[in-house]
C-alpha positions in Angstrom: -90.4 -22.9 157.3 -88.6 -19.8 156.8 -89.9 -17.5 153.7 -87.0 -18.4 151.2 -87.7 -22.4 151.9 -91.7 -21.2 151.2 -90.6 -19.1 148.1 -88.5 -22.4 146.3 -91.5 -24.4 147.5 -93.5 -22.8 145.6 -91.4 -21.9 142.4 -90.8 -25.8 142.3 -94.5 -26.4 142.7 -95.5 -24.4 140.0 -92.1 -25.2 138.0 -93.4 -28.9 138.6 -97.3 -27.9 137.3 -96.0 -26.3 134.5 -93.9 -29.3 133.5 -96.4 -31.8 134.2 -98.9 -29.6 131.8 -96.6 -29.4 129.1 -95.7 -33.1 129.4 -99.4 -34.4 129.8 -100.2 -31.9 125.7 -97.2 -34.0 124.8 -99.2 -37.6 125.9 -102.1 -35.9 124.2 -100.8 -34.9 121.0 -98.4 -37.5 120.7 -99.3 -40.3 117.6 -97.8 -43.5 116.7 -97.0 -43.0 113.5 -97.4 -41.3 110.0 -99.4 -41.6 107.0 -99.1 -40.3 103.5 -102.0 -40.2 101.1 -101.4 -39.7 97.4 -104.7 -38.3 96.1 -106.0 -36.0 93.1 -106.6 -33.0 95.1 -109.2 -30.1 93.7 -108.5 -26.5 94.0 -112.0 -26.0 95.3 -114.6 -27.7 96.2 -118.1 -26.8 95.9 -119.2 -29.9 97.7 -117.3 -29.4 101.1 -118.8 -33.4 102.2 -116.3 -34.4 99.1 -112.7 -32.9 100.2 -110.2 -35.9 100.7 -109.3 -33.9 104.1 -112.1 -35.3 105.6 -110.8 -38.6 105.0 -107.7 -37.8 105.9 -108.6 -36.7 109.2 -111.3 -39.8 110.2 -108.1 -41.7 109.3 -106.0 -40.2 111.5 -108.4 -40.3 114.4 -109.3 -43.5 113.9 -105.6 -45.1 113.2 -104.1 -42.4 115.8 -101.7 -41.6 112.8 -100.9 -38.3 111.7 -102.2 -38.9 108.2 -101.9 -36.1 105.5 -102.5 -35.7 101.8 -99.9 -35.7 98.7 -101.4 -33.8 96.4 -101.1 -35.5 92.7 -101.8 -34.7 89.4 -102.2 -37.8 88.0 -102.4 -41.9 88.0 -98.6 -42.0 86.8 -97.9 -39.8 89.6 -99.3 -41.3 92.2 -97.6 -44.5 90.9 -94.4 -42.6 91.0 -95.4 -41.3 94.7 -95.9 -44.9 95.8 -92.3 -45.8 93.9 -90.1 -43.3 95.4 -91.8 -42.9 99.3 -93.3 -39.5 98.7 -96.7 -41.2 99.9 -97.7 -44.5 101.7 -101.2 -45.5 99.8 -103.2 -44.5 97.0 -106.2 -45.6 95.5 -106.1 -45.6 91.8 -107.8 -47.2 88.9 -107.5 -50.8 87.3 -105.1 -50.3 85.1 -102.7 -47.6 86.7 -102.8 -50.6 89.5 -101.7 -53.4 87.0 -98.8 -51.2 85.7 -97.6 -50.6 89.6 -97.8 -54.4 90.5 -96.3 -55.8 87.5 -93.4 -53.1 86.6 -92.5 -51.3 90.3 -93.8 -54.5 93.1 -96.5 -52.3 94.1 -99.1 -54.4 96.5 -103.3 -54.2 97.3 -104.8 -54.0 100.8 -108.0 -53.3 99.9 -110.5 -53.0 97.0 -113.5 -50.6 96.8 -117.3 -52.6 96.0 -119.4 -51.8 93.2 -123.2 -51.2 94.2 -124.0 -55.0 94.1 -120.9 -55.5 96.7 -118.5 -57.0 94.1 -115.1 -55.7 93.4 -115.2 -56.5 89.7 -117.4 -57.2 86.7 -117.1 -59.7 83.9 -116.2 -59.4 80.7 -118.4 -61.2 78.3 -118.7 -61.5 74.1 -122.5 -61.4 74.0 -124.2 -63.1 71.0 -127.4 -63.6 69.4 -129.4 -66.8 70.2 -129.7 -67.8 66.9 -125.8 -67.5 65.8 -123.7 -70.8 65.6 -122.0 -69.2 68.4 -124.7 -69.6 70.7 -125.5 -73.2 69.6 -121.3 -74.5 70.1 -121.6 -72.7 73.3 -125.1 -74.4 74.7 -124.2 -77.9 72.9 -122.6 -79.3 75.8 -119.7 -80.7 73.4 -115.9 -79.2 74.9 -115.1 -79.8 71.0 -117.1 -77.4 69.8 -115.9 -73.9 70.5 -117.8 -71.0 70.2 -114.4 -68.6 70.3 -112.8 -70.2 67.0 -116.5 -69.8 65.5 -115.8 -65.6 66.2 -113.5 -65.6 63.4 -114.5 -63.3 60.7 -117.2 -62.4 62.2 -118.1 -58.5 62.7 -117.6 -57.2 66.5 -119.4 -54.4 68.4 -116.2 -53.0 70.9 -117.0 -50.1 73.3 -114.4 -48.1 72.0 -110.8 -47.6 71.4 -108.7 -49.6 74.1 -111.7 -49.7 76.8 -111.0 -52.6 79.0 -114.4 -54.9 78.6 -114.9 -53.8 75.6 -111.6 -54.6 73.7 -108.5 -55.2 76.1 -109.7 -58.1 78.1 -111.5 -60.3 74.9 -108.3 -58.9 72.5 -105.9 -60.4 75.4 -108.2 -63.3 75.7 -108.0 -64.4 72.1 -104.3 -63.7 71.8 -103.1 -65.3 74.6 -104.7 -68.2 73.9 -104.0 -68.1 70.5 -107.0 -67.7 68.1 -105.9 -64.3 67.1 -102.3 -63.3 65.8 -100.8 -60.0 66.3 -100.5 -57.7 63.1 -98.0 -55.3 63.2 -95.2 -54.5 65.7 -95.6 -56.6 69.1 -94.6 -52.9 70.9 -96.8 -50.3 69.5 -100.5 -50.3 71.0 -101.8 -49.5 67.4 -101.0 -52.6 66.5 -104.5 -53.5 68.4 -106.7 -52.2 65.6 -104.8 -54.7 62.5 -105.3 -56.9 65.2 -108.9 -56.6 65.3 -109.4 -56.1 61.7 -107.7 -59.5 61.1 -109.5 -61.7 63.2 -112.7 -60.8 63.0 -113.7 -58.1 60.0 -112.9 -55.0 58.2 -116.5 -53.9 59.1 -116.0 -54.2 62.7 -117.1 -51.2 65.4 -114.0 -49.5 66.9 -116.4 -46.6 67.6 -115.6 -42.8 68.8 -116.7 -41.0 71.6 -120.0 -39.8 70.6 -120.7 -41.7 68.0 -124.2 -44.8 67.8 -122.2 -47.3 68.2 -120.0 -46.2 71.4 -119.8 -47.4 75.2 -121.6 -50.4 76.5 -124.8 -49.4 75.1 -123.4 -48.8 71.9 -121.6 -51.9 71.4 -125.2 -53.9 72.4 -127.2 -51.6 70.0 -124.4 -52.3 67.3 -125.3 -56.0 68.0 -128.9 -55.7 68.4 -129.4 -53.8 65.0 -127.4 -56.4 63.3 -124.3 -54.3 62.3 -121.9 -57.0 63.9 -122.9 -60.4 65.0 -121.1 -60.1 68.8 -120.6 -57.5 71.4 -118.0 -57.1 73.6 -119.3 -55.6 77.1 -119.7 -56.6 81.1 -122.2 -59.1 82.5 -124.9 -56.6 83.4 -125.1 -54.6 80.4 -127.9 -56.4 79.0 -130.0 -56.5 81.5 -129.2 -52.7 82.3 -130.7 -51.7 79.0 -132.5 -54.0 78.1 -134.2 -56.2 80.9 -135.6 -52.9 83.4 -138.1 -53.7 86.1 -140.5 -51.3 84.1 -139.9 -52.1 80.4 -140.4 -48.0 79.8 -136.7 -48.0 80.5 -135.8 -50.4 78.3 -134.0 -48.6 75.0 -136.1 -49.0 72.0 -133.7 -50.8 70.3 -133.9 -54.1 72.1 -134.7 -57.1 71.8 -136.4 -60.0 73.7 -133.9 -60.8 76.5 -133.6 -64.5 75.6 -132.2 -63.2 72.2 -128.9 -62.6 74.2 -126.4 -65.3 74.9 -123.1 -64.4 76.4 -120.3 -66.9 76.1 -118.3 -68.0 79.0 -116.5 -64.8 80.5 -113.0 -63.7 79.8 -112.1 -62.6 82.5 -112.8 -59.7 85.8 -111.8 -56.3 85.2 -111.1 -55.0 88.9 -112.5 -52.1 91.0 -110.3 -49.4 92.5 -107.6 -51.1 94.1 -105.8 -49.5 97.6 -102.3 -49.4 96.5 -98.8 -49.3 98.9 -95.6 -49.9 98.7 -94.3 -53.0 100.8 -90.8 -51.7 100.4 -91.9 -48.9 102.4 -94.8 -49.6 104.6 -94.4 -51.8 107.4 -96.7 -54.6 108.3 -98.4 -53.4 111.1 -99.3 -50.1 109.2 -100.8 -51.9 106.9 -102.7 -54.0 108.7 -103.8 -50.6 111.0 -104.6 -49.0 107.7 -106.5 -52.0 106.0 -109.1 -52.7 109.3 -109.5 -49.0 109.0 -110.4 -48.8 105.8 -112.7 -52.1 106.1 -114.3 -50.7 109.0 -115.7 -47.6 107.7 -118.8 -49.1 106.2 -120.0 -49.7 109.8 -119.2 -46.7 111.1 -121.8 -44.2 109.7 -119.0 -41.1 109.7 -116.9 -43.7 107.2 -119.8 -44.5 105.3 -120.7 -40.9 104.5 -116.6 -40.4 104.1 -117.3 -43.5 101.3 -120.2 -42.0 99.5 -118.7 -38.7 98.8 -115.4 -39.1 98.5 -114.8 -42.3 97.0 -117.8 -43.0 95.2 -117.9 -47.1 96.7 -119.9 -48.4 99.5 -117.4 -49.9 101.5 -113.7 -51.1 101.1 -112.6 -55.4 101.2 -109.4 -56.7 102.4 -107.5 -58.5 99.3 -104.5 -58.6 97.6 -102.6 -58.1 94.4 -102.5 -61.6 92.7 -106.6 -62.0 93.7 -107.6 -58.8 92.6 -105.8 -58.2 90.0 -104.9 -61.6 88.9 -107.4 -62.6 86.0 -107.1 -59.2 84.4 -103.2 -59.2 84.3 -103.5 -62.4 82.6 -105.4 -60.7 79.8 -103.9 -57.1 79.4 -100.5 -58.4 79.9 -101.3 -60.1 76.2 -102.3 -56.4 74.1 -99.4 -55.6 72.1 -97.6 -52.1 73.2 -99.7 -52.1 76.3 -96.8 -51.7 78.6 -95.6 -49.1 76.8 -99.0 -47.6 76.3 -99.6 -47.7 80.1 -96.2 -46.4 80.7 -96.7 -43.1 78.6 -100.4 -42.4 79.5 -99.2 -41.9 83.1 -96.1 -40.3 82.5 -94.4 -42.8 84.1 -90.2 -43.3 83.6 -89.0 -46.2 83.4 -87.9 -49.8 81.9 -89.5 -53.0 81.9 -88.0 -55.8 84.1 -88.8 -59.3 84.0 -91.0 -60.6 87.2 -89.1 -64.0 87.6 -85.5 -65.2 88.7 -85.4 -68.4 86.2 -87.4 -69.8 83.4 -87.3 -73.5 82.5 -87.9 -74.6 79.6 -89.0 -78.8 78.6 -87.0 -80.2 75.9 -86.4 -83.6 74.7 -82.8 -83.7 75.2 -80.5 -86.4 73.5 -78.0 -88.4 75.8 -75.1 -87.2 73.8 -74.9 -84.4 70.1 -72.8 -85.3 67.7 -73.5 -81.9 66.2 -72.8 -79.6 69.3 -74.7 -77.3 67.6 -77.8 -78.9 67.9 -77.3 -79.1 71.7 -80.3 -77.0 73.5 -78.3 -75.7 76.3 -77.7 -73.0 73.2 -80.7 -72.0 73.1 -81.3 -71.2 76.6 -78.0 -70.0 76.6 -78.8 -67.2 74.4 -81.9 -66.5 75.7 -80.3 -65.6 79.0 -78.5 -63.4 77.8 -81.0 -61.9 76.1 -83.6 -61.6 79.1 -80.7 -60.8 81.6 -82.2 -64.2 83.9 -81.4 -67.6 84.2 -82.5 -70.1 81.7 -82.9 -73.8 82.4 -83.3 -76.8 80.4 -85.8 -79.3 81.5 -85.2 -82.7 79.9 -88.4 -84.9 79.0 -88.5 -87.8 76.9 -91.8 -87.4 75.0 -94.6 -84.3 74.0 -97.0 -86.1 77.0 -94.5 -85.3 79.6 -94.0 -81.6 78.5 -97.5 -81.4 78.7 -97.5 -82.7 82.2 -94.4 -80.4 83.2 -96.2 -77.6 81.9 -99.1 -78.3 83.8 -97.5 -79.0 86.9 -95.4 -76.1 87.0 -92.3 -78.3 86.9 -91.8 -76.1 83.6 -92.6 -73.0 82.0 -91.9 -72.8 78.0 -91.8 -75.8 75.7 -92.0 -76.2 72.1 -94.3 -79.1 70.7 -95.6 -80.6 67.6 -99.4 -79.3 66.5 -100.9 -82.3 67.9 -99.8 -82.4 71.4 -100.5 -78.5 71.3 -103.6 -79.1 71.0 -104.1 -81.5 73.5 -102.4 -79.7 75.9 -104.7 -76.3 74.8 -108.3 -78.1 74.7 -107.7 -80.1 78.0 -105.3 -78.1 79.9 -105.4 -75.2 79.4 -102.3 -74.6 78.4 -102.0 -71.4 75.8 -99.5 -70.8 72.6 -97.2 -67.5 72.7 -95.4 -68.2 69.5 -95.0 -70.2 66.8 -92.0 -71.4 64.7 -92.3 -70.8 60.5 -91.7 -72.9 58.1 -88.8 -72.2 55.3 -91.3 -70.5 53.0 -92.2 -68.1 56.3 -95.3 -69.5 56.7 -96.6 -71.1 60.5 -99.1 -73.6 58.8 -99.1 -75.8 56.3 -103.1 -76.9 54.4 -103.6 -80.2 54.1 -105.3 -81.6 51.0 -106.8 -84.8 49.7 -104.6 -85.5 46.4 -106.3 -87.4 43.3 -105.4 -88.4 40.3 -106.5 -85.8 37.4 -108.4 -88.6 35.5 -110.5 -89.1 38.6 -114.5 -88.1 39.0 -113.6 -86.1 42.1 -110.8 -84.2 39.9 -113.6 -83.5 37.3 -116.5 -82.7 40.3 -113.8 -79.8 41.7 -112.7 -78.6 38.8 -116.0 -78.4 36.7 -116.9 -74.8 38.0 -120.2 -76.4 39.1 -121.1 -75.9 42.9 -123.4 -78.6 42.9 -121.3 -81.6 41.9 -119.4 -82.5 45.8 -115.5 -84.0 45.3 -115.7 -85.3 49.1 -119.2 -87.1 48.8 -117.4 -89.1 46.0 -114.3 -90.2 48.3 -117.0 -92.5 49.6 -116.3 -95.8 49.0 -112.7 -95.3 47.1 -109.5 -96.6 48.6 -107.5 -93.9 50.9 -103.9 -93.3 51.0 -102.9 -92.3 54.5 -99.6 -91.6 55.9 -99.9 -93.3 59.0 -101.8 -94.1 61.6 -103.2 -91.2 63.9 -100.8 -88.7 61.0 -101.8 -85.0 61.2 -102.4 -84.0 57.1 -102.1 -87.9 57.0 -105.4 -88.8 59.2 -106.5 -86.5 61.6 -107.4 -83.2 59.3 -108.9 -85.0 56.5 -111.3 -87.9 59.0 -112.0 -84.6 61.0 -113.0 -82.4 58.3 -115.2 -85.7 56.9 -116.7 -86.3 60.2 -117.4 -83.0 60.7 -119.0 -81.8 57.7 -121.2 -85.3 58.3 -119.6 -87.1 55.0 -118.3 -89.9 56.9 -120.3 -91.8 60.3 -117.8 -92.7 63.5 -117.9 -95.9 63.3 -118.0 -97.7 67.3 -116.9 -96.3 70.6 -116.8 -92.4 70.3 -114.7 -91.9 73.3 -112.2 -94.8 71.8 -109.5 -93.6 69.5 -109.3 -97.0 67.9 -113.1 -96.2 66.1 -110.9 -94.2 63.8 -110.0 -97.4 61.8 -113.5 -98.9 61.5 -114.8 -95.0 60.7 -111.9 -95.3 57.7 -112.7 -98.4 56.6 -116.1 -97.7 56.6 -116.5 -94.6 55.2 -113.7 -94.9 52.6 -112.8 -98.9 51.8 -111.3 -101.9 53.4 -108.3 -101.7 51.7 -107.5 -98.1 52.6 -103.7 -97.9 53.3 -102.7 -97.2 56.9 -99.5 -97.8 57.1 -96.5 -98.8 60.1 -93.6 -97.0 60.0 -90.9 -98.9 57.9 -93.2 -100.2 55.1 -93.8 -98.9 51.4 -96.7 -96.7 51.7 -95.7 -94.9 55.1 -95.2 -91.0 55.1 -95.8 -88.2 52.7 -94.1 -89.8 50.3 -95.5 -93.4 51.1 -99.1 -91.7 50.2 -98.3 -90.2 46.8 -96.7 -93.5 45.8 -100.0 -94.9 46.5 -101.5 -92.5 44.8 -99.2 -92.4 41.9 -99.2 -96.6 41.8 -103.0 -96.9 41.7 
């Protein structure tokens, strides 16, 4: 081999070597993807175990991603990061969460665990034992609710719009309709009227700082006897009150089995692990979610945990089951969009969530009044929400109670009656009601008599022990029909209820009604058929009036 064939030998061997090296740091280095994480970044920190570039880079070793931190000054802006692609995931509170799932589609992969390995807490309204609440609660009677009994009554909140403490019962009673909203439906201080209403003027709203405040307070406030129910989570009674050694217990306590707490409202969530599903693709997520999960096995992850995110280890879920039961209540708080929206700095317009809405209504084969058509109702509210609004014909309040329940529906007017039904045994809850042509959304029902009568003179005598009801017994009723609302159902379940008048047969049988009438009142009591003399409003005052 002659020396210029020796010297290109070598040149290519070494041109080869040096290739081969710099394409075997490429393998090396080389990742298979990227990954953005939107976190509130200190300028220092003291405790180096707690910098978010530690987790950053077990990430990245584990996931073989190159995974790097957005620095963010806020929950709104790590909402905003997730909105616009400046970051892939972020894990953020409960209610920054809610406001990126419901407004901008934002999903959960994972949710951190509280120490007893949950990823909530309940929201309770604690009582005392001996309160009528407690008693309609522990009856065993569905009839006998211990919500409607909170009416007037003075409550114990953690504080101004804390989640336990006054979001999720507020939204509770709301939404299902024992409380109406006072004020304007879009400002958040609507909240306190609210409050004030329902239950009392002397109810706790306290500041930070003050007795009554947090989750302590708001059990203290209950325990002294300043309000008769606290709003808090399902361990704050035995957390200050029921220790291991009772030295720990506050001083202010009392026995445990004083407390009663009535059925929860809901689960206010742990720190969710937010993306973008817009943005992220499946297999990223899925990479980024065993990861996560993972770390609580790995003892590097579970050190990462501890310090940085405060949990001890991370679930697999999603939005609707993490998030779910609280969105049901928060989305209820007046202003609370708004509220959310300005806390976090976040721009932005409300859009609705579904494509159509469909509301039951018993629709007439043919209007001879086209006004009175309900196509113009939904119609208008079309244009109005900017989707499309459906009629769903039914022939009778039952079946909009089934289509409502089924899902076959989603918005129906109904009389009181089948409300109610639908309500106690369904479920179903009341957004709105229509008013009357004196503005009112209620009429009272009341037992007329004629002014020469003994029960006229027991009411009107000024003497509190003389009883008008005790002397209906015996005299002959005027009804307006049978099964009647202010006709038959108000006034027998006011007189059963207050024990003047004894059901009569089957309890479970809606025909005992008649022998409890007859019984209690007389057998000649008027319950009329539609058609005849007596029937109706009218019907009963003739009655009346014709003795």
């Amino acid at each position: 081999m002659t020396a210029k064939s020796n010297a290109m030998t070598i040149i290519f061997l070494l041109i080869s070597c040096l290739l081969s090296g710099c394409v075997g740091d490429e393998i090396q280095d080389e990742k298979d993807g990227t990954l953005v994480i939107a976190f509130e970044v200190q300028a220092d920190y003291e405790n180096i175990d707690e910098n978010p570039q530690i987790l950053a880079d077990y990430l990245s070793e584990k996931m073989n991603y190159d995974v790097t931190l957005y620095s963010v000054s806020s929950e709104g802006a790590m909402i905003e990061a997730l909105r616009f692609g400046n970051a892939d995931v972020a894990i953020m509170d409960g209610g920054s969460a809610w406001v990126g799932w419901q407004q901008y589609d934002l999903e959960v992969l994972g949710a951190d665990q509280k120490s007893d390995g949950r990823t909530y807490y309940e929201a309770h309204a604690w009582v005392r034992a001996d309160s009528e609440m407690a008693e309609a609660h522990l009856d065993d009677n569905r009839y006998t609710d211990p919500f409607a009994l909170l009416s007037g009554k003075t409550s114990c909140h953690t504080g101004w719009l804390k989640s336990a403490g006054m979001l999720m019962p507020m939204g509770y009673l709301i939404g299902l309709g024992y409380a109406n909203v006072i004020g304007d439906p879009n400002d958040i201080e609507t909240l306190r009227n609210t409050v004030f209403s329902y239950f009392s003027e002397d109810s706790s709203i306290p500041d930070s700082g003050t007795p009554y405040y947090g989750y302590s307070g708001a059990l203290k406030c209950l325990s002294e006897g300043a309000g008769d129910v606290a709003f808090a989570k399902d361990s704050t009674v035995d957390s200050y009150c029921n220790n291991e050694d009772p030295s720990e217990n506050e001083e202010w306590c009392l026995e445990i089995d004083e407390y009663v707490p009535l059925p929860a409202f809901g689960r206010s969530p742990s720190h969710p692990v937010m993306y973008n599903p817009e943005i992220m693709d499946v297999s990223t997520m899925e990479l980024l979610t065993d990861s996560l999960v993972g770390m609580s096995d790995d003892t590097e992850g579970a050190k990462i945990l501890e310090n940085i995110l405060n949990t001890g280890g991370i679930v697999k879920t999603n939005a609707q089951d993490h998030l779910g039961s609280y969105s049901t209540m928060i989305s209820n708080i007046p202003g609370i969009s708004a509220y959310y929206s300005d806390k976090y700095d976040i721009n932005g317009t409300v859009s609705p969530t579904v494509d159509t809405i469909r509301l039951a209504f018993e629709v007439k084969s043919d209007y001879e009044n086209i006004d009175e058509n309900p196509q113009l109702l939904a119609d208008y509210l079309s244009e109005k929400l900017g989707i499309s609004v459906e009629i769903y014909p039914v022939t009778s309040e039952g079946a909009i109670i089934e289509a409502l329940r089924f899902g076959t529906a989603d918005l129906a007017f109904m009389d009181g009656g089948a409300a109610w039904v639908g309500w106690k045994e369904y479920g179903l809850a009341a957004m709105a009601a229509d008013q009357k042509s004196d503005g009112r959304t209620y009429y009272e029902a009341h037992a007329w008599v004629r002014a020469d009568s003994e029960m006229a003179n027991a009411h009107l005598d000024g003497e509190a022990s003389t009883d008008p009801f005790a002397l209906l017994s015996g005299k002959t009723s005027c009804h307006t029909g049978w099964l009647k609302s202010a006709g038959m159902l108000l006034p027998l379940g006011y007189l059963i209820g207050n024990e003047y008048a004894e059901v009569i047969g089957d309890e479970n049988d809606i025909s005992s009604l008649r022998d409890t009438i007859h019984n209690y009142f007389s057998e000649n009591s008027s319950i009329p058929d539609s058609g005849t003399p007596y029937y109706g409003y009218s019907g009963a005052l003739k009655c009346l009036s014709e003795g």
